[in-house]
matplotlib code that plots the C-alpha trace (Angstrom):
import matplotlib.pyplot as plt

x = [-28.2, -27.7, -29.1, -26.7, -23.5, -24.5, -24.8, -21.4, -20.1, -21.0, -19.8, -16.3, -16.1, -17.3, -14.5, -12.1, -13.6, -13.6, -9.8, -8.3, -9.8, -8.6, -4.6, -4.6, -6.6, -3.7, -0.5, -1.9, -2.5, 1.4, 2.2, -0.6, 1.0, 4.6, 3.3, 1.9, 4.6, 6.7, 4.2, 4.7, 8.5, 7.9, 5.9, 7.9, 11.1, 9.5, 8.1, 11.8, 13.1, 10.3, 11.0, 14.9, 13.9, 11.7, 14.5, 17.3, 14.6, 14.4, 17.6, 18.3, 16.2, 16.9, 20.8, 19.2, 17.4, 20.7, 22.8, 20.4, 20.1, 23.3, 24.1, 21.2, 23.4, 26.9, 25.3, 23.1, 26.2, 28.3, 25.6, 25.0, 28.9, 29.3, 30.2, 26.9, 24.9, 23.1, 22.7, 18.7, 17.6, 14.5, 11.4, 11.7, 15.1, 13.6, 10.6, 12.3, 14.8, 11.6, 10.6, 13.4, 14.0, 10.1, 11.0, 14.1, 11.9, 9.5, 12.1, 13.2, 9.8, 9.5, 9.4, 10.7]
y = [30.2, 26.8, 27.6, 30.3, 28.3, 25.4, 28.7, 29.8, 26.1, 25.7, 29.0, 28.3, 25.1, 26.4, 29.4, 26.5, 24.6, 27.6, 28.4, 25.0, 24.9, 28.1, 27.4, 24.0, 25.1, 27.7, 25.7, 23.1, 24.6, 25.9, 21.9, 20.7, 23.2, 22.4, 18.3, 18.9, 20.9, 17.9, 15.8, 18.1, 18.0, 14.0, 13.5, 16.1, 14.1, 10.8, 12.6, 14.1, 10.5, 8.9, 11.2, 10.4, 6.7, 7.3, 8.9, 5.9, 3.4, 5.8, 5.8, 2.4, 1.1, 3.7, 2.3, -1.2, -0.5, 1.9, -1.6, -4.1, -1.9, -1.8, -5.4, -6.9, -4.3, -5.8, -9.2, -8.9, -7.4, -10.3, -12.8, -10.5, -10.8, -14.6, -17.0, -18.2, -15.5, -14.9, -18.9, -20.3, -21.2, -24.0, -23.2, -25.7, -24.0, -20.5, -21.6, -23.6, -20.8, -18.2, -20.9, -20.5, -16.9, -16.9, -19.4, -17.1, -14.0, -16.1, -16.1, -12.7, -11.7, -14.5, -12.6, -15.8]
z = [43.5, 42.6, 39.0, 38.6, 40.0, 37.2, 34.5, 35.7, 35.9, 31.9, 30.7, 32.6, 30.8, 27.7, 27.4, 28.5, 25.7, 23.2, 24.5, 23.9, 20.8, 19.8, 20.8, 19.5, 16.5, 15.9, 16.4, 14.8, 11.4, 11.2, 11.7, 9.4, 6.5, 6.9, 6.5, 3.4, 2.7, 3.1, 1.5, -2.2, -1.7, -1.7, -4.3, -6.8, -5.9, -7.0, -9.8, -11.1, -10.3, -12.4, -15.3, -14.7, -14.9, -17.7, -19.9, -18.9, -20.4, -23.3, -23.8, -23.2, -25.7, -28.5, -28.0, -28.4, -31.2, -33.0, -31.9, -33.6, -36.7, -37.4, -36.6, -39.3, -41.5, -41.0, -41.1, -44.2, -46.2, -45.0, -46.2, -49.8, -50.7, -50.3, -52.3, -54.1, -52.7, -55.6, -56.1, -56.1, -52.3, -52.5, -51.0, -48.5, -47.1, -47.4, -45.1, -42.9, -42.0, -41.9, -39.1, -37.5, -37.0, -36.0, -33.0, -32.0, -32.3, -30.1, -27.5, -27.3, -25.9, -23.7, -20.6, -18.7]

ax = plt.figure().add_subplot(projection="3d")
ax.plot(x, y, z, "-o")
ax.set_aspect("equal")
plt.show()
């Protein structure tokens, strides 16, 4: 008797077992889904604002580059139709301006 209350005992708490694995198992996958669910809408969003990002840079610095280009234009025709543009420059004047410019190129990609 006492063999078979012990059987009973085990397969009562092994259907509550089996049971509660069962109904959790179930409404927990609905809950699991609808997370990562939530987790793909996250992750496009940040990928749609990363491309968004990524085209302002773009843009940003093609507007820098169109601004610069046509600056050195304005500036190099202003220099060409001087007076004495087309007069000898020494050596020394030539390299010390190269210097220069190399210093102020330095500084523009100082990240400082």
């Amino acid at each position: 008797m006492r063999a078979f209350l012990l059987l009973l005992a085990l397969l009562v708490i092994g259907g509550m077992g089996f049971a509660g694995w069962q109904f959790f198992g179930l409404t927990a996958k609905p809950l699991v889904q609808a997370q990562q669910r939530a987790g793909e809408a996250t992750v496009d969003a940040g990928a749609a604002q990363a491309a968004l990002d990524a085209e302002r840079i773009f843009q940003a610095g093609r507007d820098r580059d169109r601004t610069i280009i046509q600056t050195t234009k304005v500036i190099r025709e202003h220099i060409l139709s001087a007076q004495g543009a087309d007069a000898p420059v020494s050596p020394d004047v030539i390299r010390a301006t190269n210097d220069g410019l190399r210093q102020l190129a330095a500084r523009d990609d100082d990240p400082r």
